[in-house]
N, C-alpha and C positions, 0 to 999 in steps of 0.2 A: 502789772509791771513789777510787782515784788521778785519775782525771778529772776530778772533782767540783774536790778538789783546786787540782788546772790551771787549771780554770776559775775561781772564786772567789779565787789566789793562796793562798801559803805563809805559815802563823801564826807567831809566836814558840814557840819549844818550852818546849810544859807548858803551852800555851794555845789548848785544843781549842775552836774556835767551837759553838755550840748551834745544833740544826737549823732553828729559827727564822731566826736570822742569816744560813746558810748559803740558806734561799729566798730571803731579801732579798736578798741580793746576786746572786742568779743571777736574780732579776725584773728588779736593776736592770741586770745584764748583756742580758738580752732587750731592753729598753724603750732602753735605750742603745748598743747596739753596731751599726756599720755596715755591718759584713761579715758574711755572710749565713750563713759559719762558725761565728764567735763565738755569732748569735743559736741554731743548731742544736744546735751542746753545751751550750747553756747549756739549751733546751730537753728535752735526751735526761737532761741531769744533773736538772730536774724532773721527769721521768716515774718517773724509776729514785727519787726519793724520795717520789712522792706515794702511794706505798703505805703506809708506813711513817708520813710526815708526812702523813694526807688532809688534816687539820684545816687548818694552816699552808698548804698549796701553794692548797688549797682559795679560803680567805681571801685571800693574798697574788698570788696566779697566774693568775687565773680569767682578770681582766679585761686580761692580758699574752697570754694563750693566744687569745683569740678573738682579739685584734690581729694574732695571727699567722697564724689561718686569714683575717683578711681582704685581707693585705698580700703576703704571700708563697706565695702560688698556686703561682707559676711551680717552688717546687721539692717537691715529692712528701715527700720524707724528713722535712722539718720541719712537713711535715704530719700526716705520718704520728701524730709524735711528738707534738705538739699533742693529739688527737684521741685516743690512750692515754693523755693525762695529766686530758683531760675525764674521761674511761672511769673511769679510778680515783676522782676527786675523787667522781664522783658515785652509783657503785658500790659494793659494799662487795665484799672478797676472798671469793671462793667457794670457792677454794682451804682458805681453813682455817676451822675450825666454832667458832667464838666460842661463851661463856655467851649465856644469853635475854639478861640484861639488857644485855650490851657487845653485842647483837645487835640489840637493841631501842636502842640507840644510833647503832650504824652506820649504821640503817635511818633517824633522825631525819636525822642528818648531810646522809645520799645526799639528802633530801626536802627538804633545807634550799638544798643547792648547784643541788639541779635547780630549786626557783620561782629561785633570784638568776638561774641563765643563761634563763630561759626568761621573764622577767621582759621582755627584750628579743627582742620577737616577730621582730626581723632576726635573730637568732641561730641560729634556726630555719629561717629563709630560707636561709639561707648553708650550714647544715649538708647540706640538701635541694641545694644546687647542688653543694658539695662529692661525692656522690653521684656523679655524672653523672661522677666524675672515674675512670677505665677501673683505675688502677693500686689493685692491690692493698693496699701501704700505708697506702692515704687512704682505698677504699671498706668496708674492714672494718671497721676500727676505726669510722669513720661510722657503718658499720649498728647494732654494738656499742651504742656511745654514743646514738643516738637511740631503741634499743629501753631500753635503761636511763631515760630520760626519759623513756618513754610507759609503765615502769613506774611510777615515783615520782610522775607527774602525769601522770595521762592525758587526763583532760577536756583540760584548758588546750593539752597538743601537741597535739590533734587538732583544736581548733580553729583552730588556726595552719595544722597541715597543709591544712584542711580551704579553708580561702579563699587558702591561696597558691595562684597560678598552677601546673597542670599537679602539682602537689603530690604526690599519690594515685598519677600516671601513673609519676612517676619511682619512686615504690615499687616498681610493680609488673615494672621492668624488673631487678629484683632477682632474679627468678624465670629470668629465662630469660637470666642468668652460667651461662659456662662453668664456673666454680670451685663446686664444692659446696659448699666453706665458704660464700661467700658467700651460697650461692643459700639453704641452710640456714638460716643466720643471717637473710635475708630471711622466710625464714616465719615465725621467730620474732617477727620485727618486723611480721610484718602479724594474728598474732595479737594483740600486743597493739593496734596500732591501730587493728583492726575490733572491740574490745571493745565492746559497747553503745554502739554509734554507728550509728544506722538509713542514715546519709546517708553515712556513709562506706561501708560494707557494700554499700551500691547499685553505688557508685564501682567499689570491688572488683568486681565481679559482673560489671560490664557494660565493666571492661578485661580479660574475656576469661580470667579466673582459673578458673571451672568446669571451662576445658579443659586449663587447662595445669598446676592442681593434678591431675586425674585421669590426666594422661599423666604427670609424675613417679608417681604409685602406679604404674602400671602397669610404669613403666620400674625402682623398685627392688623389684618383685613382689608388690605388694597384700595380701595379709593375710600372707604370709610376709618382707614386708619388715620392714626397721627402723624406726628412731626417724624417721626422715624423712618415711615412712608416717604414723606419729604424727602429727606435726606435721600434714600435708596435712590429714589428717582433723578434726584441733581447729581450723584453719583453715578448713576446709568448714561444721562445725557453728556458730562462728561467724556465716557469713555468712547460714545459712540459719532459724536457728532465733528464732520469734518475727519474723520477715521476711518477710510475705507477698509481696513483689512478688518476692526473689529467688528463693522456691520456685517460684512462677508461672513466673520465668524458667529458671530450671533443671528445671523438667518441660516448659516449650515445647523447649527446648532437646535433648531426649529425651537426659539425661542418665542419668536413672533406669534406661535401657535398660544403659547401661554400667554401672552398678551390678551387674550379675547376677552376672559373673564372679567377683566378690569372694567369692561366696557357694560356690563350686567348693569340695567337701570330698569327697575320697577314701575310698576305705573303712576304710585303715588311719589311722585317726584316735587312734592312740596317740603320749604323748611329745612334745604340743603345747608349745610353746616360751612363756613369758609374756610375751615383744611379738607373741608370735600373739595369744595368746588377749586382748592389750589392743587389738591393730588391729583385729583383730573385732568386738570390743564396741562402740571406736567405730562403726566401717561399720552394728552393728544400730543404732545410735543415731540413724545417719544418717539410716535409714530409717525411724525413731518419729518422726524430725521433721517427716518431708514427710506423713505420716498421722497426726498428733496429736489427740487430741481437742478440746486447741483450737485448732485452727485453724477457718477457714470452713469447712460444708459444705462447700460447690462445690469448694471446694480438694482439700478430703480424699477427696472422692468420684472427683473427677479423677486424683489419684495411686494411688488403691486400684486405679482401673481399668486406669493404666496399669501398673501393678507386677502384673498379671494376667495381660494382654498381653502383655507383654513374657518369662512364665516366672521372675520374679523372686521373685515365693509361690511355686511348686513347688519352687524351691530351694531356698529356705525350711521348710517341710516335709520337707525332705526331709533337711536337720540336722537337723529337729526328731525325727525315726525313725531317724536313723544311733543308730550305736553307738561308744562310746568320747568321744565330746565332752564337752568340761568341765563342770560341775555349772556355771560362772556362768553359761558361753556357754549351754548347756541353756536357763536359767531367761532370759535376758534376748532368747534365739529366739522363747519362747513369748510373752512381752510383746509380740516386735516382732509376731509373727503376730497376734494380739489383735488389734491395733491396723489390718493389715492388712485385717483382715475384719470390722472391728467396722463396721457399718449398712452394706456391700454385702451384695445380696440375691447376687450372682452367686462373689462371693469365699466367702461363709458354707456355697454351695450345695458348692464346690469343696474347702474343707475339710472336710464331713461327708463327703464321698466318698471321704477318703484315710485310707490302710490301714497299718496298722501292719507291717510285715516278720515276722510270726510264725506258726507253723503251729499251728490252722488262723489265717489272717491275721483282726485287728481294726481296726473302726477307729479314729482316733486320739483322738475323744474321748471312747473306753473307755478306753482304756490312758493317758490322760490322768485324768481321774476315778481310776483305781483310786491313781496318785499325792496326790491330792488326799486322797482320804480313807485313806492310809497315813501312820501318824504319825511313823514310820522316816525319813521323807523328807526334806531342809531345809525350813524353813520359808522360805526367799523362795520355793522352785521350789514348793511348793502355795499360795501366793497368788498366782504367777503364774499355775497352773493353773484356776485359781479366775477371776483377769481373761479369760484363755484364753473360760472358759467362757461367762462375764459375755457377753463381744464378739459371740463367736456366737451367743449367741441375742437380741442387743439389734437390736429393730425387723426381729424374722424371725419373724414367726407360723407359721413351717412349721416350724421349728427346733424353738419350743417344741410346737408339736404331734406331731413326733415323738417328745421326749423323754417326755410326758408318755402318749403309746401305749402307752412300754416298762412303764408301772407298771399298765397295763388288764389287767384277769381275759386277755379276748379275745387280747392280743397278747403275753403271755409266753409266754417260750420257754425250757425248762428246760437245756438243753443247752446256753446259750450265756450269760455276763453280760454285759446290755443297762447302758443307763447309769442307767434306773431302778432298776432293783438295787442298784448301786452309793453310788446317792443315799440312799435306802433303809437300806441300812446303815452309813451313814454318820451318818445322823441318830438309828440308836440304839444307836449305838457307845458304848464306855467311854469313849473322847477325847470331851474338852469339843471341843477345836478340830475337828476331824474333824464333830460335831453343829453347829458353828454354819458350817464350808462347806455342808457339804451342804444346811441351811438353807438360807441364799443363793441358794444354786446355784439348788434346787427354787423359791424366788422368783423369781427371774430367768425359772423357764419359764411361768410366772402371770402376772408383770409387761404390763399392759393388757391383756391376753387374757380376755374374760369365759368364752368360750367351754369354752379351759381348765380354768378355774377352776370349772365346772361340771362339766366330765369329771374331773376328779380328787377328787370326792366320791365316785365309782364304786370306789375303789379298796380292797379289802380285808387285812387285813393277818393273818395267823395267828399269833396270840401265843402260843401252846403247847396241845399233844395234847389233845383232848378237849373245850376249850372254844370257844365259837363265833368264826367272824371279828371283827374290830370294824375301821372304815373308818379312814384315814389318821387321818383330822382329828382322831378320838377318840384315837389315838394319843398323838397331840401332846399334846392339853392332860393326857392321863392322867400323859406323862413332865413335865410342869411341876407336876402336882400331887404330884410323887415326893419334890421337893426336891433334886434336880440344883443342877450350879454353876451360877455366872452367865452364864458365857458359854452355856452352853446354852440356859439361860433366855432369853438376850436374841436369841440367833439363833434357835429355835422361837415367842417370838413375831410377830418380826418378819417371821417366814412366816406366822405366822396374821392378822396384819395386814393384809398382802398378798395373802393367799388372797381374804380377806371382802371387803374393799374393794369398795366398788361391785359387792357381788354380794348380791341380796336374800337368794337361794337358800343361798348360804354362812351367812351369816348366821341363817338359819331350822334350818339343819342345828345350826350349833354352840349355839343357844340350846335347841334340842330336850333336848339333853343337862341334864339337873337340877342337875348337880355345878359347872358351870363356871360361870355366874353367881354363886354362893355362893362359890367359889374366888377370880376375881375381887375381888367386893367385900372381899374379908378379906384379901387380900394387898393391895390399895389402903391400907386403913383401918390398918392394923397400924404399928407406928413400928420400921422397921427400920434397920440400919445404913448406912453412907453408900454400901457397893457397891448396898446393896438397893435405893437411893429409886429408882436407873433401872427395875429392875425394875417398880415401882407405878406409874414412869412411863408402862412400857411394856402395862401391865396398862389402867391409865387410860386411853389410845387404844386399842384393843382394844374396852373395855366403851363409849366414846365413838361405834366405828365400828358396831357393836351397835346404840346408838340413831340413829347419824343415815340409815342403809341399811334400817332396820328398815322392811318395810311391814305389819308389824301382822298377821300372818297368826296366832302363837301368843297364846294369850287371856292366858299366864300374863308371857307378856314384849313386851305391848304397848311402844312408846314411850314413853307417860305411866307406867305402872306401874316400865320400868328408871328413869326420873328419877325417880317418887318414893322410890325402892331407894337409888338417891345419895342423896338430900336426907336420908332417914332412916339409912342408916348410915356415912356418908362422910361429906355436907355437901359443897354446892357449891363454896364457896372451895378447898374440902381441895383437890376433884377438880379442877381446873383447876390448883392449883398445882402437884400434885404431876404433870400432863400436861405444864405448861411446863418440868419440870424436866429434859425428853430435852431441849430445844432448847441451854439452857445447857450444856449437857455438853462436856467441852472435845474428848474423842473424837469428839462430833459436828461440829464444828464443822472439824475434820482430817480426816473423810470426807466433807463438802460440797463441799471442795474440785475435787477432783478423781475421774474414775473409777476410776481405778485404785490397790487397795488398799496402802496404803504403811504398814506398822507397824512398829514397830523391837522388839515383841518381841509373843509370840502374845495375852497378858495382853489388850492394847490392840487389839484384832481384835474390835470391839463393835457399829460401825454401818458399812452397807454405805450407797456412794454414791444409791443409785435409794432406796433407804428415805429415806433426808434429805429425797428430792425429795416421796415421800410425806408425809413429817410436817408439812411445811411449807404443803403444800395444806390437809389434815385439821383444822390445831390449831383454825385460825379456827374452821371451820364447824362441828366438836365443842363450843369453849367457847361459842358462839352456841345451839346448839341446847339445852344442856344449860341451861341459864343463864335461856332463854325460858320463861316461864310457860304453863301449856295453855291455858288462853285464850287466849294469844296468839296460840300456837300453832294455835289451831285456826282462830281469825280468820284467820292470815297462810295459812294452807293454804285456806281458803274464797275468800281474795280473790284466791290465787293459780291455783286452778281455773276462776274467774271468770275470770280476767284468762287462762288459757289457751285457754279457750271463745272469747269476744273475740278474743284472736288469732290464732285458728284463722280465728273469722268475716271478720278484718276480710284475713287473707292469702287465702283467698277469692275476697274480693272483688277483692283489688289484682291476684291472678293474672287472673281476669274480663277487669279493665282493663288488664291489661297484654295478653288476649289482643283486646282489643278497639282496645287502640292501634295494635296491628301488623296487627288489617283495615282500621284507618281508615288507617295509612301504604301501605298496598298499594293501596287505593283511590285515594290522594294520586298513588301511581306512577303508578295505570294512568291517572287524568286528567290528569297529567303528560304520558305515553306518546300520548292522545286530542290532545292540546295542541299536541303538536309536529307530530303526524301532519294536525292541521287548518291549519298553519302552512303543513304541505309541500304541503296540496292550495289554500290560498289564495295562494301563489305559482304553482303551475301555473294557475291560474288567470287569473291577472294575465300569465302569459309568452301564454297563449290571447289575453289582450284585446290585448296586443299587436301578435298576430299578426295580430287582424280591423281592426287598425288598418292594416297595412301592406296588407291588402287593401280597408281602403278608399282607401288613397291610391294602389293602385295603379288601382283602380275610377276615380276622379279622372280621373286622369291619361289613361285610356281615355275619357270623357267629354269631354273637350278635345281629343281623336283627330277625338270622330265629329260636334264642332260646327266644326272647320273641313272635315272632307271633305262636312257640308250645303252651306255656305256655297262649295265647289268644285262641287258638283252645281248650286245656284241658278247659277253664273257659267259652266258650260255648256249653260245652259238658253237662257239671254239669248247664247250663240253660237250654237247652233242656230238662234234664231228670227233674228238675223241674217244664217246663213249662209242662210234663204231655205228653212227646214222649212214644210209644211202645214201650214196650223191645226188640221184633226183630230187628224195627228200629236202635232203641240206638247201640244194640251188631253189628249192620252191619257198622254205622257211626264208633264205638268206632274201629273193625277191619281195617276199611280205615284208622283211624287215626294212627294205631299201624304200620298200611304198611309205611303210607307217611312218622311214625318216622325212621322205618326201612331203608328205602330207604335214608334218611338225614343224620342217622349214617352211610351209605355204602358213601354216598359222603364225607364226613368228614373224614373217615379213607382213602381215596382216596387221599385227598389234604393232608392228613399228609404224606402218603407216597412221595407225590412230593414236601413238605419241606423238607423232608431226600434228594430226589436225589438234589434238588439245592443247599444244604449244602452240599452234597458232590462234586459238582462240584467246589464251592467256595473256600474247600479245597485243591480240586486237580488244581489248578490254570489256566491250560491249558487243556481239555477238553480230554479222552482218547480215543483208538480207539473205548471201546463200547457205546460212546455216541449216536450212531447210532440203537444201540439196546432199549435204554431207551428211547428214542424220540419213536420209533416202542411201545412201554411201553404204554406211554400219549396217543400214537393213539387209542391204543383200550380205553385204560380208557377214553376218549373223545365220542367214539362209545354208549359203556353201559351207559355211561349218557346220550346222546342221545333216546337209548331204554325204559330208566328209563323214560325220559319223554314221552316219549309214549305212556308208562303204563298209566301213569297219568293221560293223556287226554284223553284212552279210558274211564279210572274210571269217570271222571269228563262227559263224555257222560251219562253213564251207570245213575249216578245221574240224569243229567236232563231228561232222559227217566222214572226213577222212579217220577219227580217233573210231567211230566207229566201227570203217571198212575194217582196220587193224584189227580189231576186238573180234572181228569175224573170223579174219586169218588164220588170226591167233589159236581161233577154237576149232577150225581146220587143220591145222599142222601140229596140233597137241601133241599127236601120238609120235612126230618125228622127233627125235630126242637131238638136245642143244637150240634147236630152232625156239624152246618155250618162252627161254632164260634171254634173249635175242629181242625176240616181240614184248617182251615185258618191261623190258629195258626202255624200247621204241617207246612202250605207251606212256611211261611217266617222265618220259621226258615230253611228250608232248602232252600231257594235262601240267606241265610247268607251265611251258609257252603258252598253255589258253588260260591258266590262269592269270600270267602276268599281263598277258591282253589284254584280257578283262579286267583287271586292277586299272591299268593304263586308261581304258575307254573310258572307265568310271570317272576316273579322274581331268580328261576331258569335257565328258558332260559337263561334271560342276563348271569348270573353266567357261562353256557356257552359256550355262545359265548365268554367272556372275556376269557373262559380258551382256548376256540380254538385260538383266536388272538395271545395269549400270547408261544400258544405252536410253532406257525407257526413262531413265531420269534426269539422265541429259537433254532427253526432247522435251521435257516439263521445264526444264530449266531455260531451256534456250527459247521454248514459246515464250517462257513470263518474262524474258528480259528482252524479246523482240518488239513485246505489248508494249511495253515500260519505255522504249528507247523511240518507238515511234509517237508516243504519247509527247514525252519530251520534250520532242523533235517539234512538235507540232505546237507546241504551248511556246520554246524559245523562239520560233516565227513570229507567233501572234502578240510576245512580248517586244520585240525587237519592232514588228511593225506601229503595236501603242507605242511605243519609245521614238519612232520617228515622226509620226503624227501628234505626239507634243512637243517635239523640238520645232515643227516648223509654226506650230501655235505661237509658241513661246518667242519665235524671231519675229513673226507679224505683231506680236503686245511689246516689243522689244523699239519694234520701229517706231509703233505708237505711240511709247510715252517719249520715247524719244523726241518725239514732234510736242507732244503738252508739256515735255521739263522747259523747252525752248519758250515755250508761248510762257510759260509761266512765272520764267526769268524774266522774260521780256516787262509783264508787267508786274512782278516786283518790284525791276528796276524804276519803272513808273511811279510806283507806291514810294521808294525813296525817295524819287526825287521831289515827292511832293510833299517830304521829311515825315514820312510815319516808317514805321521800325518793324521789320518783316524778319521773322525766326521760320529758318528751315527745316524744321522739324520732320515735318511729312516729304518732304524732298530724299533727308539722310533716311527716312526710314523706307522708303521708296528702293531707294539705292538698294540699304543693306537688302533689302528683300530680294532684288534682281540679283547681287551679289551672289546671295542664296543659291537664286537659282539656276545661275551659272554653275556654281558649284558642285549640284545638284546634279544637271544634267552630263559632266566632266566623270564624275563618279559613276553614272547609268552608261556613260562611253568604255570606262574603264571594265567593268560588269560584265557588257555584252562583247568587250575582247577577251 
């Protein structure tokens, strides 16, 4: 304290200052001094008293100390110092173990100092930058101090943390310090700041924490490490528990795969160390989270499969068969497997297949069971056996039909105990608890199985030398008519419950029996003590499920005869109240919760999870049934046979229309399909008119060829008779000329006549049937053109036979002079005219050949659109005829519900008047549908116009 001292100055002697005094003057030495020395002793002399003085430094200090983390940065030491003296202020000493009540003080203190500093949300800010500062001095004691704040006020820092900038990040750079302390003390602190905070947790997750908490486990040894281990793990659970999006991301992440290692357990499993056996527990824990039963399906289905995959159940299993492991770790193995396999079909298949390590070997849900029903055993590890058992056979109808095989005449085997055995005698064991597992159990292999619950009336039972079998079922109720305890009582009926339920045949069997109706009613009706009323509760659904499953088959315990059995020795109000009385029970209402059986002592082990689900279906429709009058009852059963008739008829019908909708939409397709395909032939079509259009203008255009080569042949006509030709000559040229104009006006009125016929095809769109006749048409006019040239070219012979007679003349009258010059004249005038004949001819031919080409393509054309238009033709009949033959379908199913809407009002209106409440549901949907198909068929009218 000589420092202290120093710092504050030297008293009068005999005059000790009080520690109060002593802070005031060292605040006001901080608040006043300008060397950067003075403010540092003065701060290390408040550290070294705010243990001692929390109160005073607390109060006087607080708002001098953050002054100094804002001001004086630049030196470590006095930060350091600062930041150990928050520590204490708002901490209480762990070091020494105070009374509750000076404990319960320190703790207001610490909660009082954390809202003053956290009051200013900069304060927070500053600490979080402080962080970021490398030196050891300043980042500890920081981490310290602000996990102590996120204890004393969590919400409130988290929200600060949560909206400062980069906030979360700088956390996380906690984790990957070289210094253990720190990195340590950072988990500490991200535990509490991912306490229940969904939006921080994210934060965490997705900076990369899954990995780099799983490589510390790995780096100080996973379940054989330490406290560090710990922490990683309370930190994992944290992030993921109740966190859909982070388990999502931590199974994408195929995290779960690295999980498996943890599970590596040796053979010599003796001498477990207790931060083994607590790092274990969390790691099973780890894995009840990501497979929870509450989480989503899809979640839990997703993880069970990957935790399959990846060999992380076989190792699983495979603690669960070793030898020497702890009795917790034991018992909280078989939860995790539970959960592991609870509703995969593929998980469930993989556990019935695994074998227990024993000569000869079992399998494990024998040597599981024979736990269950040994009373030697702790009581958590045969309730987890029990959940064990639960899981596997939930939503596994192979499960429970093997189980329930083992208790068939057919399929025992004396040599070996199956698990029906086991069950067996466990239900009529001297242990109450041992009778109400096995119970259960035997429910669970029932649970919605009618099938089941048929084959297990088969089952006989030998109850001693001499006298005859008696079947399970009779069993049961004989040991409740014994006067057993309660828990026996309540877990054999709650299998008889279970059995009957929705099974006529179960039902038929146990009322056959004379004794158990009379038994029944007299344990109902009786005024017993307050463990009993459950029992007459449980009796009362029982005799409830009796009547409402009942189909009437025994004359002695019709339906009306057990109600009027109530009303005359129970009384109705009795029977319902004393039914309502399982629902208030406070046991039940702790086994609704959740599947998995949680009891804190065996006493309270009364209602299993899946029965709540049952009771809660039943109660209604029991106190309804029981309650209705048989008049009513028979009325509401007649109008409900009616009303099934009816909707048998009217589905029927709807099926009808609905198969009749789906030939009117295929007919829709296929003249859809005709639709387009008429589309593509009336465009080829159109691309054809085009074509005969470019052959009429090429025809044109040949026409204005051959009126100027006449008009060149007239104008060598009038040369000739010039150049001094014979008039015989002349008039014989001039008559060829008159033939060859003859013969060019016969072909021109020819091609006009076939621009008419292809204008009138272009009209008539689709070609008719005498198309065939007019092609026969072109044929011969193709012929006579043909013959026309013919003519021609005997003419043009006939000419050069004459050009030769001349050439003969010519060479006869040589020697008469003038006459030479005469005939030579003659002959080149006439090799003009045969030339240009022959030019002319030529140029006919081509004319046609183009028309023969043009006609031959025509006929192709006009065949394939004759094929097409008669095809059509014959498809729009056969459419138009199905189209008539389901309209008159459709008006006969039209007449007919018409007559069932009427019947069906009629007894509706009945059903109101006998004040039950009828929704027309199927009525409007009825409707909308004919609606439909009015519509329907309006549209197929509009179509085929």
């Amino acid at each position: 304290m000589n420092y202290i001292w120093e710092v504050v100055g030297r008293h009068p002697t005999g005059q000790q200052p009080t520690g109060a005094e002593t802070i005031q003057k060292l605040c006001d030495r901080v608040a006043s001094s300008t060397l950067l020395e003075d403010r540092r002793d003065a701060v290390r002399a408040l550290k070294s008293l705010s243990k001692k003085y929390r109160m005073e430094v607390g109060t006087m200090a607080m708002d001098h100390l953050v002054r100094i983390l804002q001001t004086d940065r630049s030196d470590t030491e006095i930060l350091g110092y600062a930041l150990d003296t928050l520590y204490n202020i708002v901490c209480s000493d762990e070091e020494e173990e105070p009374e509750e009540n000076q404990q319960k003080q320190e703790d207001d203190m610490g909660a009082q100092f954390t809202e003053k500093f956290v009051q200013e949300s900069d304060n927070i800010t500053l600490l979080l930058t402080l962080l970021e500062e490398f030196d050891f001095h300043v980042r500890w004691p920081g981490v310290k101090l602000l996990t102590a704040l996120l204890k004393n006020q969590c919400a409130q820092v988290q929200g600060i943390i949560l909206v400062s900038p980069m906030g979360v990040s700088r956390l996380m750079d906690l984790l990957a310090d070289s210094r253990e302390v720190i990195r340590n003390d950072g988990l500490l602190l991200l535990q509490q700041l991912t306490k229940g905070n969904t939006a921080i947790q994210k934060i965490v997750a997705f900076e990369n924490a899954f990995e780099r908490l799983l490589e510390i486990i790995t780096e100080e040894g996973s379940s054989d490490g330490g406290i560090v281990v710990e922490d990683c793990l309370l930190l994992l659970l944290n992030l993921l528990k109740n966190n859909s999006s982070n388990q999502n991301f931590f199974k994408e992440g195929s995290y779960i795969q690295k999980m498996k290692s943890w599970f590596e357990v040796g053979d010599d499993n003796s001498g477990w160390s207790a931060q083994k056996v607590t790092n274990l527990h969390l790691m099973l824990q780890l894995v009840r989270v990501m497979v929870s039963p509450v989480n989503s399906p899809g979640a839990t289905a997703s993880c069970q499969k990957a935790m399959f995959q990846c060999g992380l159940l076989q190792q699983l299993c495979t603690i669960l068969m070793a030898t020497g492991v702890p009795a917790d770790i034991l018992t909280e193995t078989i939860n995790t497997v539970s959960e592991v396999i609870r509703g995969s079909e593929v998980n469930q298949d993989y556990f019935a297949s695994v074998n227990a390590p024993s000569n000869p070997p079992r399998p494990a849900i024998v040597v599981l069971l024979m736990s269950m029903v040994n009373e030697r055993q702790p009581f958590v590890l045969r309730c987890a056996v029990l959940y064990c058992f639960q899981c596997f056979l939930y939503k596994n109808q192979k499960g429970q039909g093997e189980i329930v095989a083992t208790l068939l005449p057919s399929t025992i085997d004396a040599n070996s105990i199956s698990a029906g055995q086991l069950l067996c005698g466990g239900l009529f064991s001297a242990d109450s608890l041992s009778n109400w597992c096995a119970a259960v159990a035997l429910a669970h292999a029932l649970q919605d199985n009618l099938t089941q619950k048929e084959q297990l009336l088969r089952v006989q039972l030998a109850t001693s030398l001499g006298k005859p079998p008696v079947s399970l079922l009779q069993q049961c109720t004989n040991i409740l008519s014994q006067g057993s305890r309660v828990q026996t009582k309540v877990g054999l009926l709650m299998l008889l419950c279970t059995w009957i339920s929705n099974c006529p045949i179960a039902v038929m069997h146990f009322l056959h029996n004379q004794d158990n109706v009379p038994f029944l009613t007299g344990q109902i009706s009786e005024n017993l003590g307050e463990d009993e009323r459950l029992v007459q509760g449980l009796c009362a659904l029982l005799l409830g499920i009796c009547i409402y499953y009942n189909d009437n088959s025994l004359e002695n315990y019709t339906k009306e005869k057990l109600k009027q059995l109530i009303e005359k020795r129970i009384g109705k109000e009795n029977f319902v109240e004393k039914l309502a009385f399982i629902t208030k029970h406070e046991l039940y209402s702790r086994a609704a919760q959740k599947p998995q059986p949680a009891f804190s002592t065996p006493e309270h082990m009364l209602f299993d999870h899946e029965f709540t689900k049952l009771v809660k279906e039943l109660e209604g429709m029991i106190t309804k049934a029981v309650l209705r009058s048989s008049e009513e009852e028979k009325k509401e059963e007649e109008v409900k046979k009616t009303l099934e008739q009816h909707d048998s008829i009217v589905t029927q019908y709807k099926e009808l229309i609905r198969e009749q909708d789906s030939q009117i939409n295929e007919l829709k397709e296929q003249v859809t399909s005709l639709t387009s395909q008429t589309e593509k032939l009336q465009n080829t079509i159109t691309q054809q008119f085009s074509q005969i259009q470019q052959h009429k203008d090429q025809y044109n255009i040949l026409k204005l060829k051959l009126g100027k080569d006449n008009q060149q042949t007239s104008n060598q006509a009038e040369a000739a008779h010039v150049n001094g030709l014979q008039p015989e000559e002349l008039s014989q040229l001039r008559e060829q000329l008159e033939e060859l104009l003859r013969q060019n006006q016969l072909l021109q009125t020819q091609l006009t006549e076939k621009d008419s016929l292809i204008t009138n095809l272009k009209a008539e769109g689709v070609p008719a049937e005498g198309s065939s006749l007019e092609v026969t048409e072109l044929k011969k006019e193709v012929e006579l053109l043909k013959a026309q040239l013919q003519s021609q070219t005997a003419e043009i012979t006939k000419l050069q036979s004459e050009k030769k007679e001349l050439l003969k003349g010519s060479e006869t009258t040589a020697a008469v002079p003038g006459e030479d010059s005469v005939h030579t004249e003659k002959i080149a005038e006439l090799e003009s005219r045969l030339s240009a004949q022959t030019a002319e001819t030529q140029k006919l031919k081509g004319e046609v050949k183009t028309l023969a080409e043009s006609k031959e393509l025509m006929e192709k054309e006009l065949a394939s659109a004759t094929s097409t238009a008669a095809i059509m033709q014959a498809e729009k009949s056969k459419l138009q005829q199905e189209v008539q033959e389901s309209k008159k379908e459709q008006d006969d199913l039209l007449m007919l519900l018409a007559d069932q809407d009427q019947k069906i009002l009629s007894l509706k209106q009945k059903l109101k008047d006998l004040g039950e409440t009828i929704e027309d549901e199927d009525d409007l949907d009825s409707r909308d549908q004919f609606d439909d198909e009015d519509d329907d068929e309006e549209e197929e009218e509009e179509c085929d116009e």
